[in-house]
N, C-alpha and C positions, 0 to 999 in steps of 0.2 A: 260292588260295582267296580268296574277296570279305572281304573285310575285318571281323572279329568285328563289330565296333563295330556291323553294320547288325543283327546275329542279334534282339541283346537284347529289340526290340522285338515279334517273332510268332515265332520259334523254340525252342519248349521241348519238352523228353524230355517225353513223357507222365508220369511220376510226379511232375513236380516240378512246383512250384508258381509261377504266370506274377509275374512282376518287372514289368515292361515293357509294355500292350499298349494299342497304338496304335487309333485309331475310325476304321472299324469291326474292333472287335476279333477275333482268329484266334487260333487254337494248331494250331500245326503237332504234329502227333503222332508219334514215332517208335514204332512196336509190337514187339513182342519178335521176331517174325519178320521183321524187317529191313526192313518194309515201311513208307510213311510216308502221313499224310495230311494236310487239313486240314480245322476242323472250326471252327464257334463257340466263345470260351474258356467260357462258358456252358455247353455239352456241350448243347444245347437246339437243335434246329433241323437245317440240311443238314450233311449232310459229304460229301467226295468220295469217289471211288472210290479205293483203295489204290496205290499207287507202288511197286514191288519195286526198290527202290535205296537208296543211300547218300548221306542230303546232306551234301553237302562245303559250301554257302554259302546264304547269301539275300539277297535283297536288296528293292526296289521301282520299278517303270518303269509309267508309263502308258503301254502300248504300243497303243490301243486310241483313246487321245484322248479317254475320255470325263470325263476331270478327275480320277478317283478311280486312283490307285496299283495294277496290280497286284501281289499279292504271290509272289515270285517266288522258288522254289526250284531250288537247282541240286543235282545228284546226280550220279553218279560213273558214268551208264550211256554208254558208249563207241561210238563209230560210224567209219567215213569218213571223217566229217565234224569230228570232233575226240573231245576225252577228255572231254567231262562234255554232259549235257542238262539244257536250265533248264524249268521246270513254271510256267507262269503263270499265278496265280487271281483268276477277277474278285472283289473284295469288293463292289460298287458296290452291293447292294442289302442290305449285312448278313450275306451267309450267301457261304460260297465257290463257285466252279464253276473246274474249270481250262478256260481260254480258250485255250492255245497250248501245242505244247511244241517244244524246238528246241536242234537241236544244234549245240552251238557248238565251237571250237576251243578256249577254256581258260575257265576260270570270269570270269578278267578281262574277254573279250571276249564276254562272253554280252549285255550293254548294245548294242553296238555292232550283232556279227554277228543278233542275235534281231528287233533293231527292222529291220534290213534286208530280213532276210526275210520278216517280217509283212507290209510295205509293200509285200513283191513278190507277194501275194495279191490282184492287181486282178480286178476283171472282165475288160479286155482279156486280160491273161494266160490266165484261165481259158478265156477263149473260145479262143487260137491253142492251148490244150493240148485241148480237144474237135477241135479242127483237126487236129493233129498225132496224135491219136489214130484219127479219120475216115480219113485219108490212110492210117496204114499199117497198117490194118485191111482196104480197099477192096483188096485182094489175092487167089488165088486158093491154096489150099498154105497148107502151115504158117506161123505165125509164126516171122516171126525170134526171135533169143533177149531180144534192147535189148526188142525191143518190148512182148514179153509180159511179162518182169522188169525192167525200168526204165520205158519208157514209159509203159505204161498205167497200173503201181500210182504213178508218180510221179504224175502228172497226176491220175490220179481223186481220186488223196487231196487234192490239189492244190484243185484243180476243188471237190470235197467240201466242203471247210474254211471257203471262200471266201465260198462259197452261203451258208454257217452264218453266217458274220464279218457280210455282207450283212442278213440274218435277223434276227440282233441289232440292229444298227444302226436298222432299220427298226423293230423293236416297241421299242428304247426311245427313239425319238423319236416315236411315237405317244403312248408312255405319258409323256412330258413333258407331249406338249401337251393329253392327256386321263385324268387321273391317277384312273384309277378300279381296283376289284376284276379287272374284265376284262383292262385292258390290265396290268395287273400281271402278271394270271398268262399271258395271252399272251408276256411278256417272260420271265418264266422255264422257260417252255415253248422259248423260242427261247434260250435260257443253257443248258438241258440237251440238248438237240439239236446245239450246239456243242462241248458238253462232249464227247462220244462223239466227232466229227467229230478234235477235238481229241484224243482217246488214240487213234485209227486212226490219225491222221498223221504220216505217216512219210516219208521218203526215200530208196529201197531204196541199200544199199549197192554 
């Protein structure tokens, strides 16, 4: 489990009252139905969409580079790929959106295995998985079985996310350099388009 000491600061049960809470301020919610979210501690503004898991830890990584801390929940859902998935929410502009999610081998190496993986969302990548998808699609008969249930859902999701990460990038360095009503909402137009991007992706087992 990530070490308490990080929780204090954005992870409270919903009925109790926040100790701790770091700017821009969150309250992670657990709801009675074992689902979880994050929201403004305010209760005023975005929340995300619900989580059906169990968090076992949290922590914060800028994995994103934009200066500001994602806030990063890990929970107990299981894959392949190891025993927990970490939930990463951009706060950058005040309000949450989850930005990534990513399954890691144990909650300690969620830092380590998460930021690799993010990194491995290039555009070049993207492009040799529209390749690899081109190529063995360009056949004549059935799909093989790789191709239809690993390839292609790997890669689009893949492919998907990336365009989004791109997306982001691009309207909030517009809205740097031109800080107006437009480019704001441009940028959160492209924060919730990633969002969705973001709970599609997946890595079929």
């Amino acid at each position: 489990m990530v070490s308490g000491a990080l929780i204090g600061g954005f992870l409270v049960v919903a009925s109790l009252a926040i100790d701790v809470c770091e700017d821009p301020c969150m309250l992670t919610s657990v709801h009675s139905d074992g689902t979880y979210s994050m929201q403004s501690a305010s209760g005023e503004g975005r929340s995300t969409p619900v989580i059906d898991a169990t968090i076992v830890g949290v922590l914060g990584q800028d994995i994103d580079g934009d200066g500001t801390p994602e806030r990063v929940v890990v929970d107990d859902r299981e894959s392949a790929f190891g025993s927990v998935t970490a939930v990463y929410f951009d706060v950058s502009l005040g309000e949450p959106y989850i930005a990534f999610q990513c399954q890691a081998s144990t909650a300690e190496a969620v830092e380590t295995e998460c930021l690799d993986w993010y990194q491995s969302l290039t555009a070049q990548r993207a492009i040799e998985g529209a390749d690899i998808i081109y190529s063995n699609t360009r056949q004549d008969g059935e799909l093989g079985w790789e191709t239809q249930y690993l390839a292609i859902p790997n890669w689009t999701s893949s492919i998907a996310l990336t365009i989004a990460n791109l997306n982001v990038d691009l309207h909030r360095e517009r809205h740097a350099n031109a800080d107006t009503v437009e480019t704001l909402a441009d940028l959160k137009a492209a924060l919730d388009l990633r969002e969705l991007r973001a709970l599609q992706f997946s890595i079929a087992d």
